[in-house]
N, C-alpha and C positions, 0 to 999 in steps of 0.2 A: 378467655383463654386463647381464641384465635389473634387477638390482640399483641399479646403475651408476645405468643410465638412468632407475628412479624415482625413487634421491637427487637426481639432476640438474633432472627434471621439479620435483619437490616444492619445489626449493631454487630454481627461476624461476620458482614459481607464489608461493614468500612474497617471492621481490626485488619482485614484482607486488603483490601484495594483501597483504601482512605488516602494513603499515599499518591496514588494514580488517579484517583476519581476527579478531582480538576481536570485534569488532562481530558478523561474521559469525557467529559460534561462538553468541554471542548468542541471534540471532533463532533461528537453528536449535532451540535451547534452550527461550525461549518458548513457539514456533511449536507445539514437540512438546504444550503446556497446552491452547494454541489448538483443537488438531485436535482434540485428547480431549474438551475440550469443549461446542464446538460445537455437534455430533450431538445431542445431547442436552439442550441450552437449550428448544427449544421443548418437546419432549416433558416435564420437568421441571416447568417454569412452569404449562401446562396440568392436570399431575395434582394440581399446587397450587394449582387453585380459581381460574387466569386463562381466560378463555373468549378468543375469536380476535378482536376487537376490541380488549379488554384486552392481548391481545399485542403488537399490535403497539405500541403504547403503549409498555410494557417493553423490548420490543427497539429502541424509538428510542431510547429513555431513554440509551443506552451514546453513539451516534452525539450527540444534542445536546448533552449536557456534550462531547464534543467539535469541534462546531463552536464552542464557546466558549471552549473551551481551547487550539485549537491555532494560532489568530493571536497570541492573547498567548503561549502557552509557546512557539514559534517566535521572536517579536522577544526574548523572554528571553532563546531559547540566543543568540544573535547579540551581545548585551552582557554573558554571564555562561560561565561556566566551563558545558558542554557534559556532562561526565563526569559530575558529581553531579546532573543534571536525570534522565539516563539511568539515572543506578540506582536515584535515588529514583521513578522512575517504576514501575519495574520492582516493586521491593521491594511498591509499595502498590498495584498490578496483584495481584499474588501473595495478597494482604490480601483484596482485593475477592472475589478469585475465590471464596475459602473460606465468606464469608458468607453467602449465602444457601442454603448446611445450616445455619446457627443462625436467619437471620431470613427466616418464611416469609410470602408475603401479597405480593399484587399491589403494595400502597405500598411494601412494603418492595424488591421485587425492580426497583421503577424508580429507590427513592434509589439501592440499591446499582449499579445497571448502571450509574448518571448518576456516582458515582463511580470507578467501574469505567473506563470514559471519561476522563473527566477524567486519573485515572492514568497512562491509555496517551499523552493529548494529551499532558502532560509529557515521555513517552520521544521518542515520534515523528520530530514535526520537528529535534529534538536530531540523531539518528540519522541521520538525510535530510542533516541539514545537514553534518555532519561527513563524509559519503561525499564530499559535493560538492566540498569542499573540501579532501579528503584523495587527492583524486582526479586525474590530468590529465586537458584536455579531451577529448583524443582517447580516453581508456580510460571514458568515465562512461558510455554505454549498458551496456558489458559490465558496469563495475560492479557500477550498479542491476541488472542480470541476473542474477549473481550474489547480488544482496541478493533476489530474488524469489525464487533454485530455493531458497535455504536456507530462509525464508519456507513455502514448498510442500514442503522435504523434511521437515520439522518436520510438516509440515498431514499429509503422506502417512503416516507413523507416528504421526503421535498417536491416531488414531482406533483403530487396531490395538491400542493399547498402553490406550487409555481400555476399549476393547471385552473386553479379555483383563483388567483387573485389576478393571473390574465382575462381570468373574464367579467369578472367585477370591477378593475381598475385600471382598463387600458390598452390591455394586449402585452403583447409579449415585453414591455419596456419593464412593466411592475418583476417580472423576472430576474432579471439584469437588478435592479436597484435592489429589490430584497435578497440576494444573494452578497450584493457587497457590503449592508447593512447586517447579516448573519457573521460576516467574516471578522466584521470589526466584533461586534456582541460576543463571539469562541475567544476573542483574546481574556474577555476580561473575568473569568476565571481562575485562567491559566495565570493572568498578574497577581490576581490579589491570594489566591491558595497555595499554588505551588513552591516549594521552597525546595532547595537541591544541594545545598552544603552536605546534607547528609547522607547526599546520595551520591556523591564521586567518588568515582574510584583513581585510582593516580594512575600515570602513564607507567610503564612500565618500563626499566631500564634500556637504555637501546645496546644494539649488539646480541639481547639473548633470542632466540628463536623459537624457544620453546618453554611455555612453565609446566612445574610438576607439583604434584602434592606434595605440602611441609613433610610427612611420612619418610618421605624416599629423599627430600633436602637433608633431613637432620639425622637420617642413617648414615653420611658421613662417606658417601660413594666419593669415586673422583668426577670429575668434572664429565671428562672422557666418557665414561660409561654412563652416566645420565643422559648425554647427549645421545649416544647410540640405542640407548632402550625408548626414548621417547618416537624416535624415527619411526623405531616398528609398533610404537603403541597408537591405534586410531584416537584412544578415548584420551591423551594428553592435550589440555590445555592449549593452543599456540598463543605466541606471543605476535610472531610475523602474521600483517592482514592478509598475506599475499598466501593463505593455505589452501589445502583443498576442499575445505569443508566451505571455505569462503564462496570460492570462485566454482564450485558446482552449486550452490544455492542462487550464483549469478545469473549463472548459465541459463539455469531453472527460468530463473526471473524474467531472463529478457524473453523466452518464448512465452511465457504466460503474458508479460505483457504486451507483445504483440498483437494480442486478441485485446486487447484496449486501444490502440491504437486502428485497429481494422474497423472495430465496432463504433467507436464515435468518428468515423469519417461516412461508413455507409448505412449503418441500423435503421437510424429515423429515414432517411431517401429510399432503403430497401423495402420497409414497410408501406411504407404512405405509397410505393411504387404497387404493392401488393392492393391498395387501396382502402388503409388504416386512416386513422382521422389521427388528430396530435394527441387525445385523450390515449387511445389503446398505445401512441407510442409512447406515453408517457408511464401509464400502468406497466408496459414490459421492463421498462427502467428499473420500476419501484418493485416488480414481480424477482428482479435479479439481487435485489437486499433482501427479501425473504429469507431464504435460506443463508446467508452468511450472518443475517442477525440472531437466527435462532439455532444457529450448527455449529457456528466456530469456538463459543465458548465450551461447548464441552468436546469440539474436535483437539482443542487446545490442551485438553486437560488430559485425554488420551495420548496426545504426541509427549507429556510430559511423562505417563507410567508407560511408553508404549515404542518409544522412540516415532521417529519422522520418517523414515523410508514408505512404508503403506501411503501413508496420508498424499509424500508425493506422488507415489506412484497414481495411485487412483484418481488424486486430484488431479492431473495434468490429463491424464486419458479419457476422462466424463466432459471434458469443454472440445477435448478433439474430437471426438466423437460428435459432438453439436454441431461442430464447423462443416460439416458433412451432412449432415440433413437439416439443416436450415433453407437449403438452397430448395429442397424438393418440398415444401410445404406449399399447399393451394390456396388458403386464405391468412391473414395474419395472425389472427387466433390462436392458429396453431402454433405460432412462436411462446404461448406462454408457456406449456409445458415445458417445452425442453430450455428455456428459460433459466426454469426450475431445476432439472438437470446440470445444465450449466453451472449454474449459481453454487450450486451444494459442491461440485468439482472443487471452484475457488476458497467456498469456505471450509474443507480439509485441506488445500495445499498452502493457503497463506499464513495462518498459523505456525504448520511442521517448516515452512522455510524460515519463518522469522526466528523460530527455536532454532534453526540451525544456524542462522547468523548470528544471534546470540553466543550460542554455544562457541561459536569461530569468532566470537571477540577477542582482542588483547582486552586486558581489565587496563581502563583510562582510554580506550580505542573505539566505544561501543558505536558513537555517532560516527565515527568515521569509514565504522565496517556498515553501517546504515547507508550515509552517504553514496559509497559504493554499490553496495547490495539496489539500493535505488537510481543509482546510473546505471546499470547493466538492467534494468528493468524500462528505464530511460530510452536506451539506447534501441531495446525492440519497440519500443511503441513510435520512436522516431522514425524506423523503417514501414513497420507497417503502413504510418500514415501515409508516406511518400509513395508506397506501393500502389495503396486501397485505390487511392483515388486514380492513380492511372489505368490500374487492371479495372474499375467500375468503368470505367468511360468503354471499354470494349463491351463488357456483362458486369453488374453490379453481385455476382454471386464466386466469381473469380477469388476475392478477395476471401473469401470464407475457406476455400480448397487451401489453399493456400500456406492460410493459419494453422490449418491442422497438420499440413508437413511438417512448417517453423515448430510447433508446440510440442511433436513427437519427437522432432529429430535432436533440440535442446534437453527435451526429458533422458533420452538415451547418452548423449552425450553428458550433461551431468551426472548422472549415475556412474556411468568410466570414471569420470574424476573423482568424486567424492567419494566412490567408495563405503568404507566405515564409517566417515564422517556425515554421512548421513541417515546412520542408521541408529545412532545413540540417543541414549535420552538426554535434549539439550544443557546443557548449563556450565555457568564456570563452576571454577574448584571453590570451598569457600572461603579460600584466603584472600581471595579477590571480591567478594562482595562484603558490600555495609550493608546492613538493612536499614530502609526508609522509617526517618519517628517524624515524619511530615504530621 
């Protein structure tokens, strides 16, 4: 009977996500390279002759080729086959990562990171956009919650997995090659499953600004007065990327990611300063996928009955709040809890924003409102970097103060903008979606 009942479960979770589960299998894939590596970037860079201004340099170097990349490789997926962006992304992700064991030196580890970037801009928005789309409206927070815990299940084991075969085969090199070797392996899913004819949506006329429900099209209004009722309705449709719903989910983004930008320049130097060994900094890594791998899929699935506003609200204020007592902890240790605090903040507000970029798609637009949504995320993690590492060079705890003004003062100011528009429960209307027979 038990039996029974997980063929039955397993065979309503692929009638569900069977579409997206390549995808998914994916990220989990990558993610596993991600974790292993991470830990270990800044400590690596520094024993090769980068000092803490120079890092952070390096470490933006990845984030600005991809504020570069991923407006244009977003409008790409949007007019080009999706499938071959995602594995060519992937393949030369996998490329990047292995380089810098052969090219060592501060110029070298910022072309590489800035191609390193680049690579991923190509996968990304591909990815974002194809959930969107492969997706209905009422399922996309769970979705995206989904595409985070795999995300973080990947983040949670790699580090374990980077930690145990540095010390079985090498040192920190086995790192580096198993992560460029996981990058290429996430592609080949994504090749041979995924299939997307059925899932585009067409671009949507140019000139209109706004869609409406076929209801109120074929009531036979004039032109005029559609146009005026939609202005004052939050829950319409846009057509133009450039709305509010967009560009407060932006806002959102780039203060959230600023605390990724902060944290992979000084976390592993801040701890091992407190007098952590590589193990514990690798455990707080894997400690910070806990809860997004076990909270976003049904944070998701709330933002869909429940709307987004909560989720952001709360999500952005529990990591600021972090950034503020992290500095006063006495041994490292104590950085797991709040951690965990942290972590559970991201895994309610990643979801409720991705539902709201979603929601803030034109239908045929999704990768390119991705794109964006992820350069305005780009673009805070490119400051922090630049910051962290100057304000560490005076106090290594600077950079944490900091974060939590950045992360308050975008939360406030997205709100002003967005409005209603992020307060709805996300999704387009359904005249604008196919559903996936992937």
């Amino acid at each position: 009977m038990r039996a029974e009942s997980l063929t039955t479960r397993r065979s309503a979770w692929l009638d569900r996500w069977g579409g997206i589960a390549p995808l998914l299998l994916g990220e989990f894939i990558v993610w596993l390279g991600f974790g292993a590596l991470l830990p270990v970037l800044p400590i690596y860079f520094t024993e090769n002759g980068v000092d803490l201004a120079q890092l952070g340099v390096v470490i933006a170097a990845w984030p600005l080729a991809r504020l570069v990349g991923e407006p244009f490789f977003g409008w790409l997926a949007d007019r080009t086959s999706r499938v071959p962006l995602m594995v060519i992304g992937l393949i030369a992700t996998g490329v990047f990562c292995l380089l810098p064991l052969v090219f060592v030196g501060t110029v070298a580890f910022v072309v590489l990171r800035a191609a390193a970037g680049l690579a991923t801009a190509l996968y990304d928005p591909a990815a974002r956009g194809y959930i969107t789309d492969a997706t209905p409206p009422e399922r996309r927070g769970e979705a995206f919650g989904l595409y985070g815990a795999v995300q973080m299940g990947g983040f949670l084991v790699g580090p374990a997995i980077g930690a145990l075969g540095a010390q079985r085969f090498g040192g920190v090199a086995f790192v580096f090659v198993f992560s460029g070797i996981v990058a290429v392996l996430a592609a080949i899913p994504i090749a041979l499953r995924l299939r997307e004819a059925d899932v585009r949506t067409h671009p949507s006329p140019p000139g209109v600004s706004t869609e409406f429900a076929r209801d109120a099209q074929s009531a036979g209004l004039a032109a005029g007065r559609i146009a005026r009722d939609a202005v004052a309705d939050d829950t319409a449709v846009p057509r133009s990327l450039w709305n509010r719903g967009l560009i407060a989910a932006m806002i959102i983004n780039a203060g959230g990611n600023f605390a990724g930008g902060t944290y992979e320049v000084i976390w592993s130097l801040f701890l091992t300063g407190l007098g952590a060994s590589l193990d514990l900094v690798g455990l707080t890594f894997a400690m910070f996928g806990l809860p997004v791998l076990l909270l976003s899929p049904y944070a998701g699935r709330l933002v869909d009955r429940r709307g987004s506003l909560l989720f952001i609200v709360v999500g952005s204020i529990l990591p600021a709040a972090m950034g503020l007592l992290y500095p006063r902890i006495p041994e490292p240790i104590f950085a797991v809890p709040l951690i965990l605090i942290e972590a559970t903040g991201f895994a309610l507000l990643n979801p409720a924003l991705y539902s709201v970029v979603a929601a803030n798609s034109p239908a045929g637009r999704s990768s390119t409102a991705q794109g964006l949504f992820g350069a305005a995320g780009t673009v805070g993690f490119i400051v922090a970097s630049l910051i962290a590492g100057v304000l560490a060079k005076t106090n290594i705890v600077y950079p944490m103060y900091v974060f939590t003004v950045v992360l308050t003062v975008t939360l406030i100011v997205g709100l002003i903008v967005g409005r209603g528009r992020l307060n709805g429960v996300g999704g387009r209307s359904e005249a604008a979606y196919e559903p996936s027979r992937v």
